[in-house]
C-alpha positions in Angstrom: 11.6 -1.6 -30.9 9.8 1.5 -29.6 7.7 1.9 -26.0 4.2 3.5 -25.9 4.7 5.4 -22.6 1.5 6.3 -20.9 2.4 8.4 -17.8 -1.0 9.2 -15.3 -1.7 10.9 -12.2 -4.7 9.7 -10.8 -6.8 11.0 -7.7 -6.4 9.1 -4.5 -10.4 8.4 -4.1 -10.7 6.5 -7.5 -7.6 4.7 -7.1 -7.9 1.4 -6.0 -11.0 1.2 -8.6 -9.0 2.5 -11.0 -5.9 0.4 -10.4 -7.6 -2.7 -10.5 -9.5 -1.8 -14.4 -5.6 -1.0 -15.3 -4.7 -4.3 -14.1 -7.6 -6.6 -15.1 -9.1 -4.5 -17.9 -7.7 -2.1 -20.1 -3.5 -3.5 -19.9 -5.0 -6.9 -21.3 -6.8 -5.2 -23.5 -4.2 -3.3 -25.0 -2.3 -6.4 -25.7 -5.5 -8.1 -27.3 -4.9 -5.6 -30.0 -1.6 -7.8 -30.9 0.1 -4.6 -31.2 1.8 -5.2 -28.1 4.1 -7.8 -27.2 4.2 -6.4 -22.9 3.3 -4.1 -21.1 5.2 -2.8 -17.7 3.1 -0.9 -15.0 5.5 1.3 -12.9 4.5 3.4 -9.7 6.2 6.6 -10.1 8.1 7.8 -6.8 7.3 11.1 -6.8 5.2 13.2 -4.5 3.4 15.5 -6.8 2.2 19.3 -6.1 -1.1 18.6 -7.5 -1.8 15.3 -5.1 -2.8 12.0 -6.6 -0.3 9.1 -7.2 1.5 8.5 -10.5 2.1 5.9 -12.8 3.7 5.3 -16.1 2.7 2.3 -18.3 5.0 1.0 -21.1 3.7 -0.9 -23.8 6.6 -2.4 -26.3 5.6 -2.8 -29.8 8.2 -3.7 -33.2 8.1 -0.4 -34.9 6.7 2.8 -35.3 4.5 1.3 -37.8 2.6 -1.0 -35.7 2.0 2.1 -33.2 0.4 4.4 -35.7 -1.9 1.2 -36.9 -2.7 1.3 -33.0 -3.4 4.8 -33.2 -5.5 4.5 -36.0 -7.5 1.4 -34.7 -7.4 0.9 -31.1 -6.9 4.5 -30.0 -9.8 6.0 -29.5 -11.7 3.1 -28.7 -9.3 2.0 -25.7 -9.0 5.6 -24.3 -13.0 5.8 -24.6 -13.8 2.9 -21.8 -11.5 5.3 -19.0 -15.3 7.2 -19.3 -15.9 6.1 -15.4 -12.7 8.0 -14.4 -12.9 11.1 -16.4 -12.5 14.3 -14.8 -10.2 12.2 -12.0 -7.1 11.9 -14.4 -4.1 13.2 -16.1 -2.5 11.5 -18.4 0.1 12.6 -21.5 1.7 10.2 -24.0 5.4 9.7 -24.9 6.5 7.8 -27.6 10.2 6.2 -26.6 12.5 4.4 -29.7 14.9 2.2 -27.9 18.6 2.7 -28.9 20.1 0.1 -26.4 19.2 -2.8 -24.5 22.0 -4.3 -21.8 
């Protein structure tokens, strides 16, 4: 099993817009792709330097496999509909293989 990790700081005036397309938007969409089988939205507890709040989103898929087919294509359509909130974003990508689950 691996996790897609998506890990954003978002700006405090767009939030609760933004939040709510995460939500109702773009996390269903990514399971639509049936590349996913969940997806886990976490607030990250963090005060950061540069402002904004944080979250990290996890997406589990089967292999490594079924995330490169994501990559090559959902990617850049997905990523393309966060158009509204550009310029009020950071996000990087992390790729997580799970060893152990208790």
């Amino acid at each position: 099993m691996y996790i897609y990790n998506v890990t954003i700081n978002i700006e405090e005036t767009i939030h609760d817009r933004w939040l709510q397309w995460m939500k109702n938007e773009h996390i269903p969409a990514m399971i639509a792709t049936g590349k996913f089988s969940k997806a886990l939205m976490a607030r990250v507890m963090v005060e950061e330097e540069m402002g904004g709040l944080t979250y990290a989103v996890q997406y589990t898929t089967d292999s490594k496999e079924t995330l490169q087919k994501y990559y090559a294509e959902n990617a850049a359509e997905l990523r393309a509909q966060s158009k509204p909130f550009e310029g009020k974003f950071v996000a990087f990508r992390t790729e997580l293989e799970i060893v152990s689950e208790h």
